[in-house]
N, CA, C and O atoms as a MOPAC input file, in Angstrom:
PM7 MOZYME 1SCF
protein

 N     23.73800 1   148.24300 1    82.04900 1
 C     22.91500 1   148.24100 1    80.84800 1
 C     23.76200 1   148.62500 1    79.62500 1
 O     23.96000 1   147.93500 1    78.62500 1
 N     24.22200 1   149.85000 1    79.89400 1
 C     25.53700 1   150.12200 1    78.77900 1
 C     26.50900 1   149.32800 1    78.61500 1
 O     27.13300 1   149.48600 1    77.56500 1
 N     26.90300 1   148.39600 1    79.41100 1
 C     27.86900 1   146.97700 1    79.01900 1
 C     27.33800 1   146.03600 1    77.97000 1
 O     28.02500 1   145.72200 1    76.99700 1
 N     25.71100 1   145.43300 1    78.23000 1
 C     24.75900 1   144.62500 1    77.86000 1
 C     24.50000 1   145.04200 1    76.22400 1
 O     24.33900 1   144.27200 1    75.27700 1
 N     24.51600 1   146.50900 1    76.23000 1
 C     24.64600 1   147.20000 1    74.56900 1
 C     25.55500 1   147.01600 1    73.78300 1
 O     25.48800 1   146.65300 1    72.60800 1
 N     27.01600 1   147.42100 1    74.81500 1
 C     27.93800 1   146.98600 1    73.56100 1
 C     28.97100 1   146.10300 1    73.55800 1
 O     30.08900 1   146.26700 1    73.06900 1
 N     28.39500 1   144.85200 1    74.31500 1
 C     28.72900 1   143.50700 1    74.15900 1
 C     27.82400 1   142.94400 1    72.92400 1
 O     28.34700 1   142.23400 1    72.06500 1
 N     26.36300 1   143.31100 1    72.87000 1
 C     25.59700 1   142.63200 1    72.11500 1
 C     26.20500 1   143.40700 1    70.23500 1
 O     26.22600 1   142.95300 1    69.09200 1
 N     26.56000 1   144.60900 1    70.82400 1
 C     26.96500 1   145.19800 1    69.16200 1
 C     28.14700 1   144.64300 1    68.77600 1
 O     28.52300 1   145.03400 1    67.67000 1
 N     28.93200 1   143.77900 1    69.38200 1
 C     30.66900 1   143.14400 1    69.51100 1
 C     30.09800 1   142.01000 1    69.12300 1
 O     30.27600 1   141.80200 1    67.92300 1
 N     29.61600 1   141.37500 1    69.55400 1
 C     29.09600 1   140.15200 1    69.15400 1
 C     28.46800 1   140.57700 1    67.56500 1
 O     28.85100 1   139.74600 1    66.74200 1
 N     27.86800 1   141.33100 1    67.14000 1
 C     27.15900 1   141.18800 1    66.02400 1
 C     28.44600 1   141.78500 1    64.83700 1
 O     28.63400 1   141.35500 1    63.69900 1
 N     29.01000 1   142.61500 1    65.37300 1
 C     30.77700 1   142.87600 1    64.80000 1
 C     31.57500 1   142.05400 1    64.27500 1
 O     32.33500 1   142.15100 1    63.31100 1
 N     31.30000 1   141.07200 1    65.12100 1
 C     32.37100 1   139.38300 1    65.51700 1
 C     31.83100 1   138.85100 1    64.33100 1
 O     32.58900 1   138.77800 1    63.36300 1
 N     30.25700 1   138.32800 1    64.17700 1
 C     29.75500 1   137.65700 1    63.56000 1
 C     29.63300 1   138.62400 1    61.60900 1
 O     29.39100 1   138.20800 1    60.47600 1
 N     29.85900 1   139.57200 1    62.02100 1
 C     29.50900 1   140.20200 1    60.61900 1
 C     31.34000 1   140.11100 1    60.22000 1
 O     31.63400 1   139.75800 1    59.07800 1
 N     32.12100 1   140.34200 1    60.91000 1
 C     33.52400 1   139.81500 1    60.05000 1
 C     33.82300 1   138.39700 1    59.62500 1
 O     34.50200 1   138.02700 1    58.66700 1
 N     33.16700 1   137.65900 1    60.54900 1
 C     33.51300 1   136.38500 1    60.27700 1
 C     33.15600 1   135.79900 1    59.04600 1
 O     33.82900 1   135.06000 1    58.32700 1
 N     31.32900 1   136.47500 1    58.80700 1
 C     30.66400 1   136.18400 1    57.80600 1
 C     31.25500 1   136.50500 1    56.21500 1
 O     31.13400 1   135.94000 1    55.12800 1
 N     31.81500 1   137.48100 1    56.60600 1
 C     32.99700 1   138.06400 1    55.31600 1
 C     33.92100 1   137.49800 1    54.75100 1
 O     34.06600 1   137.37700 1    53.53400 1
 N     35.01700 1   136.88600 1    56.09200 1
 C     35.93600 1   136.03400 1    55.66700 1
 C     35.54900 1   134.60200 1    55.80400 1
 O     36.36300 1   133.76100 1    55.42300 1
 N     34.62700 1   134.29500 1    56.20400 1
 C     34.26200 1   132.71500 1    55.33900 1
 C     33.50800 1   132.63200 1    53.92400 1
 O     33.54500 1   131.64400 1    53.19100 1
 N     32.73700 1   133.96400 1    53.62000 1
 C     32.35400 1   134.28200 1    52.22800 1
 C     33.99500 1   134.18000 1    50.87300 1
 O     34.17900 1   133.73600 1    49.74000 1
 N     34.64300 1   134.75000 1    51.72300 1
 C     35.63600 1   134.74600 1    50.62900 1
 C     36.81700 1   133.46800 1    50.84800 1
 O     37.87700 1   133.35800 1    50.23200 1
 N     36.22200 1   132.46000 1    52.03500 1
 C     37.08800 1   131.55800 1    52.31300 1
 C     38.03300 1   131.81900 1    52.58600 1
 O     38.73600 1   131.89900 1    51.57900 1
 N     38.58600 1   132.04300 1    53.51400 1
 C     39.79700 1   132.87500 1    54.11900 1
 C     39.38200 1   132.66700 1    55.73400 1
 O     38.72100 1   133.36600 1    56.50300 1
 N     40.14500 1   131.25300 1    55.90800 1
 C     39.20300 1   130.99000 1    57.75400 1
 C     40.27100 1   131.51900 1    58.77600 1
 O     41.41600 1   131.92300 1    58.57200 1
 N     39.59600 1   131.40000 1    59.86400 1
 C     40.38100 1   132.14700 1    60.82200 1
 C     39.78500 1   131.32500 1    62.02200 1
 O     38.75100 1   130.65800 1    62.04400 1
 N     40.85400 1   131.58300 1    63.17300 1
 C     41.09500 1   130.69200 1    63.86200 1
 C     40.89600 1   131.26300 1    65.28800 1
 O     41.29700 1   132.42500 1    65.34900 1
 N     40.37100 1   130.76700 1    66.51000 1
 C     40.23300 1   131.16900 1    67.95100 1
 C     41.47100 1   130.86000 1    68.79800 1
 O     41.50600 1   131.12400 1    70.00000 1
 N     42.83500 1   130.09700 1    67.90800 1
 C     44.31300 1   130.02600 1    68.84700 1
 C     44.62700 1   131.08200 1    68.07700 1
 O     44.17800 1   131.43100 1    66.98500 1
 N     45.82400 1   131.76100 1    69.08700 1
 C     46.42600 1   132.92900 1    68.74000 1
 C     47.56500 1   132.20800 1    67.74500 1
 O     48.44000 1   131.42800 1    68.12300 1
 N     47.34100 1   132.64600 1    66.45000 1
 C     48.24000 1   132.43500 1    65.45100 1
 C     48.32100 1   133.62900 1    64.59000 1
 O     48.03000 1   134.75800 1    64.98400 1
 N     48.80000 1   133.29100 1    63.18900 1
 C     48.72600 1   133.87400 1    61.99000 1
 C     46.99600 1   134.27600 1    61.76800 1
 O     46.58300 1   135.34300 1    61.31300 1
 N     46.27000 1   133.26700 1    62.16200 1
 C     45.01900 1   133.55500 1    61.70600 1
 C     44.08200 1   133.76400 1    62.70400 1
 O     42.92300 1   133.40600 1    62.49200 1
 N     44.33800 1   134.20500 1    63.60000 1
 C     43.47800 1   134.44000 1    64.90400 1
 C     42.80700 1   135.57500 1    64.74800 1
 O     43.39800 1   136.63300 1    64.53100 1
 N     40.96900 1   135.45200 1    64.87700 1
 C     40.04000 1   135.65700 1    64.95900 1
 C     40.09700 1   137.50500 1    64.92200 1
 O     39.71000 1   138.27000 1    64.03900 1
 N     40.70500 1   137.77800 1    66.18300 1
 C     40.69200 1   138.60900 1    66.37900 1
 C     41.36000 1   139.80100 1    66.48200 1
 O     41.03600 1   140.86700 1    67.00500 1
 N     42.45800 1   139.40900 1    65.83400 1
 C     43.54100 1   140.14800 1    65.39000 1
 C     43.41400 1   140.38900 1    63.84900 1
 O     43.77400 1   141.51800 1    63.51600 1
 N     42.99000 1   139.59400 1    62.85400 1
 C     42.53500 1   140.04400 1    61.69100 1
 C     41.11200 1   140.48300 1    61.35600 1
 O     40.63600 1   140.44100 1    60.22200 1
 N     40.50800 1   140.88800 1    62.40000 1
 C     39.22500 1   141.19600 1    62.27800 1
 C     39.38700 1   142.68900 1    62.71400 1
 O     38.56500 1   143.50700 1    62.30400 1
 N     40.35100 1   143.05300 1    63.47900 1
 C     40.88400 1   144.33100 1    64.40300 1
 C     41.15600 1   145.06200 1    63.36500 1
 O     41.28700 1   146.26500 1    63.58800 1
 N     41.33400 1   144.54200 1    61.83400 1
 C     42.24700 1   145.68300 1    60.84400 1
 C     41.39500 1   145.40200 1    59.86000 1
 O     41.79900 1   145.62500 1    58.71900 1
 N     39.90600 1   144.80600 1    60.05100 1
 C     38.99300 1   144.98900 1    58.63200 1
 C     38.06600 1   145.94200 1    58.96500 1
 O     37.66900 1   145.93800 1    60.13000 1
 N     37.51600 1   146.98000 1    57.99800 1
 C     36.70700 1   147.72000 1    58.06200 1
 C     35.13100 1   147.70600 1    58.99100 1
 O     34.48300 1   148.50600 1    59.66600 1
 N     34.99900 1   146.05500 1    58.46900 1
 C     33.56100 1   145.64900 1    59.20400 1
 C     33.81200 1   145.63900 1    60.82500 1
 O     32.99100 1   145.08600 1    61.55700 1
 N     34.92300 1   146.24200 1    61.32400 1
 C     35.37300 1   145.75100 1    63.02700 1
 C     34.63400 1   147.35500 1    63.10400 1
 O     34.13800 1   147.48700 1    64.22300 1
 N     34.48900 1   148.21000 1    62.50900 1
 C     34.05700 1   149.40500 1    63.19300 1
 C     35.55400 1   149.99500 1    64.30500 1
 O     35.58000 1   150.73500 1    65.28900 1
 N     36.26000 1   149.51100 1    63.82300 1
 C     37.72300 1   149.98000 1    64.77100 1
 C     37.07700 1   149.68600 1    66.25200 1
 O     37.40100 1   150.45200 1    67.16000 1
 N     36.28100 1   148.73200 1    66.49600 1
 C     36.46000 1   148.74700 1    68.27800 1
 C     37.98600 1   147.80800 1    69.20500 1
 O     37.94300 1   147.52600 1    70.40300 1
 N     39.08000 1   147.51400 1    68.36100 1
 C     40.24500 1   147.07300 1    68.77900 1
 C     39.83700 1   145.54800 1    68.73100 1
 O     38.72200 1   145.12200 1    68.43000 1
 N     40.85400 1   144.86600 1    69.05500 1
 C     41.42000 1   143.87200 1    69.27600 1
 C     40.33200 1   142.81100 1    70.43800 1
 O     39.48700 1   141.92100 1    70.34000 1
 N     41.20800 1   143.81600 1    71.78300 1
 C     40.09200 1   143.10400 1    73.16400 1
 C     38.91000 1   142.97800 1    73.36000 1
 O     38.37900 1   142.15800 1    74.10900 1
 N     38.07500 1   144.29300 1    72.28200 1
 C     36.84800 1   143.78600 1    72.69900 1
 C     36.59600 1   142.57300 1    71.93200 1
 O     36.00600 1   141.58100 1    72.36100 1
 N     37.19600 1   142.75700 1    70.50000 1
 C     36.88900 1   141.16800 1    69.54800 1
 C     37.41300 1   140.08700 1    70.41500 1
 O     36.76700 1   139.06900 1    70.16600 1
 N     38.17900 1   139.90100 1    71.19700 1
 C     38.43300 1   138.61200 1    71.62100 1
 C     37.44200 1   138.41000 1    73.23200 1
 O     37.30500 1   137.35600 1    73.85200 1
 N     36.87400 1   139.75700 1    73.59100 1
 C     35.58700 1   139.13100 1    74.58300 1
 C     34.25900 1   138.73400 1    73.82100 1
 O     33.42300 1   137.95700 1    74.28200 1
 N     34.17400 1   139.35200 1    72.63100 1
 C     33.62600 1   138.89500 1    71.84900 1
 C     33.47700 1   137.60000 1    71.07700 1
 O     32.46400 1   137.25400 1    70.46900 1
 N     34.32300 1   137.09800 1    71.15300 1
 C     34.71400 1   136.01800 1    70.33100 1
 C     34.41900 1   133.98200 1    71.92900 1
 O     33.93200 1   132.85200 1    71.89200 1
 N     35.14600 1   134.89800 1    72.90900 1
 C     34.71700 1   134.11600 1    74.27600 1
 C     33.13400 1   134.02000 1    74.29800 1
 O     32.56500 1   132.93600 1    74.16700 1
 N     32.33300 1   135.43400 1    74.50500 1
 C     31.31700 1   134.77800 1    74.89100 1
 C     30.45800 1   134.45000 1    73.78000 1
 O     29.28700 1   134.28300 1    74.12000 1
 N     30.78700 1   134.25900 1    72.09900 1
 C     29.91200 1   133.79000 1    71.68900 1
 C     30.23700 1   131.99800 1    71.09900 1
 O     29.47600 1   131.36300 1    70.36800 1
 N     31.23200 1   131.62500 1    71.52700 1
 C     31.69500 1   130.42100 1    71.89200 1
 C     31.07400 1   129.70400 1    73.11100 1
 O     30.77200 1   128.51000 1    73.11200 1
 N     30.82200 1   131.03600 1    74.73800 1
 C     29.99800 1   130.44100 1    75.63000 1
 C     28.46400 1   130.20600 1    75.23400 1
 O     27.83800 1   129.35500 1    75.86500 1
 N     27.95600 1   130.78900 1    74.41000 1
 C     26.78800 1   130.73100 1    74.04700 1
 C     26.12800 1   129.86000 1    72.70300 1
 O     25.00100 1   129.69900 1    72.23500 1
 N     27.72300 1   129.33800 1    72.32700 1
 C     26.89800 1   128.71700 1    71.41700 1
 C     26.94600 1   128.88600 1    70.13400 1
 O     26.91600 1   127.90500 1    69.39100 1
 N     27.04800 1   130.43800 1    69.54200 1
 C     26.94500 1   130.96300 1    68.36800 1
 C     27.91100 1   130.63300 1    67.38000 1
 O     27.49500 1   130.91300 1    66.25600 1
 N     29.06200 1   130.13400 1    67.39100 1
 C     30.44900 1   130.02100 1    66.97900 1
 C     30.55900 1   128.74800 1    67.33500 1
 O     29.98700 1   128.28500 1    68.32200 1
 N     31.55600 1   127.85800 1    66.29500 1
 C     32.17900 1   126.86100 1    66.54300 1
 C     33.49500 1   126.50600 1    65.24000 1
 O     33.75000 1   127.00200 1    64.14300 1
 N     34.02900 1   125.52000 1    65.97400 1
 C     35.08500 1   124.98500 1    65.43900 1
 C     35.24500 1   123.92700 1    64.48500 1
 O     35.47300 1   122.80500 1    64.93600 1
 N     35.14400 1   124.12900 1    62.94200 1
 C     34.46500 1   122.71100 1    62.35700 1
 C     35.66700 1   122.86700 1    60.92700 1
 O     36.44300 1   123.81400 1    60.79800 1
 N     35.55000 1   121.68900 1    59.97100 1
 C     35.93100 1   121.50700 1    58.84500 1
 C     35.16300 1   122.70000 1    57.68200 1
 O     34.02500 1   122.46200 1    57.28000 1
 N     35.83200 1   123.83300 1    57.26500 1
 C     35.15200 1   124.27300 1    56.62300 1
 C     34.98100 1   124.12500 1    54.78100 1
 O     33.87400 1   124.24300 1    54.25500 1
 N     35.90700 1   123.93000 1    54.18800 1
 C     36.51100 1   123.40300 1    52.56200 1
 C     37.35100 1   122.61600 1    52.84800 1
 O     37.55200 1   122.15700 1    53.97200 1
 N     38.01500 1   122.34000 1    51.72300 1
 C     38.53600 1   121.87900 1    51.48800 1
 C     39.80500 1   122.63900 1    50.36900 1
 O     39.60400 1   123.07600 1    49.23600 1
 N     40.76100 1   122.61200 1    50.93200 1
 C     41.86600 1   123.80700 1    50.02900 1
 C     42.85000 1   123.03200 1    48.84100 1
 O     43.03800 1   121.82900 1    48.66200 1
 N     43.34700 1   124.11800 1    48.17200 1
 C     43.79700 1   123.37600 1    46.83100 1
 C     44.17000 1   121.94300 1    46.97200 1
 O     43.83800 1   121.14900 1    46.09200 1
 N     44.90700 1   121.51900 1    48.12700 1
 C     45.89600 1   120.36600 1    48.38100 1
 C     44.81100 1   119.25200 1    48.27500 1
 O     45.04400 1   118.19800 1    47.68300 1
 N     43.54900 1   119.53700 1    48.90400 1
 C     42.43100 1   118.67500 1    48.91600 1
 C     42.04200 1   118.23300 1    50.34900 1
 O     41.05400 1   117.56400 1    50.65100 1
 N     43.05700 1   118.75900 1    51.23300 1
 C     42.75500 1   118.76100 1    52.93400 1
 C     41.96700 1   119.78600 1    53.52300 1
 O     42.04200 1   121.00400 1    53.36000 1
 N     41.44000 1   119.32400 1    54.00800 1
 C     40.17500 1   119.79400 1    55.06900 1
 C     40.91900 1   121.29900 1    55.93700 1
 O     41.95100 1   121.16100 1    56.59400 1
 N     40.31500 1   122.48600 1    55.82400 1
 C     40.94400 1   123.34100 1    56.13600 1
 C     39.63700 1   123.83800 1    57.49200 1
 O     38.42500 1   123.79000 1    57.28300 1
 N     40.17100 1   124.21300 1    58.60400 1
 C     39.54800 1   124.08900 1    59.71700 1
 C     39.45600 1   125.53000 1    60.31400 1
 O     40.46500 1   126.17800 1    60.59300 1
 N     38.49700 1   125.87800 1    60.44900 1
 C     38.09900 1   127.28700 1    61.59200 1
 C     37.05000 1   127.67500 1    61.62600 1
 O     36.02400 1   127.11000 1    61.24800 1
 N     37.19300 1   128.81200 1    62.14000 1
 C     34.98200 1   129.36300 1    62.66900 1
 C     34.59000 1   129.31100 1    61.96200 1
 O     34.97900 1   129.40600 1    60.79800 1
 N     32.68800 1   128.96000 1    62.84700 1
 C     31.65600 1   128.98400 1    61.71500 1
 C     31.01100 1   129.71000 1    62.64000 1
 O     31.42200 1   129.59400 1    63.79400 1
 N     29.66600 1   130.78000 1    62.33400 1
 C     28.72600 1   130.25100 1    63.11100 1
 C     27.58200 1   128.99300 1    62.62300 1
 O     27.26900 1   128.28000 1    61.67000 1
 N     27.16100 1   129.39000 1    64.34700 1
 C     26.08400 1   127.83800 1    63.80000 1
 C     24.81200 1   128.56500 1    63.65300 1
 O     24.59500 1   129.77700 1    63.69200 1
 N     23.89800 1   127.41800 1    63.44900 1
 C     22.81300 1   127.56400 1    62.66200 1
 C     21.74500 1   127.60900 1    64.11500 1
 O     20.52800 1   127.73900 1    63.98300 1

Protein backbone atom coordinates (compact mmCIF):
# COMPACT_ATOMS: atom_id res chain seq x y z
CA UNK A 1 0.00 0.00 0.00
CA UNK A 2 2.92 2.31 0.93
CA UNK A 3 4.51 1.57 -2.58
CA UNK A 4 0.93 2.39 -4.34
CA UNK A 5 1.30 6.03 -2.32
CA UNK A 6 4.44 6.97 -3.41
CA UNK A 7 4.46 5.84 -6.85
CA UNK A 8 1.17 7.76 -7.30
CA UNK A 9 2.99 11.06 -5.57
CA UNK A 10 6.16 10.37 -8.32
CA UNK A 11 3.96 10.28 -10.91
CA UNK A 12 2.22 13.55 -9.95
CA UNK A 13 6.09 14.98 -9.31
CA UNK A 14 6.89 13.73 -12.92
CA UNK A 15 3.92 15.43 -14.30
CA UNK A 16 4.16 18.72 -12.23
CA UNK A 17 7.98 19.19 -13.57
CA UNK A 18 7.22 18.45 -16.84
CA UNK A 19 4.33 20.88 -16.78
CA UNK A 20 6.96 23.61 -15.85
CA UNK A 21 9.39 22.93 -18.40
CA UNK A 22 7.02 22.77 -21.28
CA UNK A 23 5.43 26.09 -19.82
CA UNK A 24 8.69 27.72 -20.33
CA UNK A 25 9.45 25.56 -23.48
CA UNK A 26 12.42 23.95 -22.53
CA UNK A 27 11.52 20.07 -23.68
CA UNK A 28 13.00 17.21 -22.36
CA UNK A 29 13.46 13.98 -23.47
CA UNK A 30 12.82 10.01 -22.21
CA UNK A 31 16.57 8.92 -24.07
CA UNK A 32 19.27 9.45 -21.76
CA UNK A 33 20.85 12.61 -23.13
CA UNK A 34 21.55 16.24 -22.36
CA UNK A 35 17.86 16.51 -21.90
CA UNK A 36 16.63 13.49 -20.22
CA UNK A 37 13.54 13.65 -18.28
CA UNK A 38 14.86 12.69 -15.37
CA UNK A 39 17.95 13.88 -14.66
CA UNK A 40 16.86 17.52 -15.10
CA UNK A 41 13.90 17.15 -13.17
CA UNK A 42 16.26 15.51 -10.19
CA UNK A 43 17.79 19.22 -9.72
CA UNK A 44 14.41 21.33 -10.01
CA UNK A 45 12.77 22.32 -6.95
CA UNK A 46 9.27 20.91 -8.09
CA UNK A 47 11.16 17.13 -7.81
CA UNK A 48 10.68 17.53 -3.98
CA UNK A 49 14.42 16.03 -4.00
CA UNK A 50 13.01 12.38 -4.38
CA UNK A 51 16.34 11.60 -6.76
CA UNK A 52 16.80 10.62 -10.03
CA UNK A 53 15.43 6.67 -9.89
CA UNK A 54 12.41 7.26 -8.59
CA UNK A 55 11.79 9.98 -11.59
CA UNK A 56 12.79 7.53 -14.08
CA UNK A 57 10.20 4.70 -12.51
CA UNK A 58 8.17 7.39 -12.72
CA UNK A 59 8.56 8.44 -15.96
CA UNK A 60 8.25 4.25 -17.20
CA UNK A 61 5.09 3.78 -15.72
CA UNK A 62 3.42 6.80 -16.84
CA UNK A 63 4.43 6.08 -20.45
CA UNK A 64 2.87 2.40 -19.50
CA UNK A 65 -0.24 4.04 -18.75
CA UNK A 66 -0.64 6.33 -21.11
CA UNK A 67 -0.17 9.68 -19.41
CA UNK A 68 3.00 10.88 -21.30
CA UNK A 69 3.99 10.82 -24.79
CA UNK A 70 6.38 11.60 -27.40
CA UNK A 71 5.20 14.31 -29.92
CA UNK A 72 6.28 17.59 -31.93
CA UNK A 73 6.07 20.21 -29.42
CA UNK A 74 7.10 24.08 -31.17
CA UNK A 75 8.72 24.89 -33.25
CA UNK A 76 12.35 26.60 -32.34
CA UNK A 77 14.06 29.68 -33.66
CA UNK A 78 15.48 27.67 -36.79
CA UNK A 79 11.75 26.92 -37.58
CA UNK A 80 12.18 22.96 -36.97
CA UNK A 81 9.95 21.02 -35.08
CA UNK A 82 11.50 20.50 -31.67
CA UNK A 83 10.39 17.09 -30.11
CA UNK A 84 9.73 15.73 -26.43
CA UNK A 85 7.17 15.01 -23.58
CA UNK A 86 3.82 15.92 -23.35
CA UNK A 87 1.28 14.76 -21.27
CA UNK A 88 -1.81 13.73 -22.91
CA UNK A 89 -5.09 14.85 -22.63
Amino acid sequence: MRETIQAAGDNQIFLTCLRERNRQQRAVSEKVSSTYAPKIFAAMPESKKIGKARLEKALDRLFRIGKIERVKLWKGEDRKWIYGLRETD
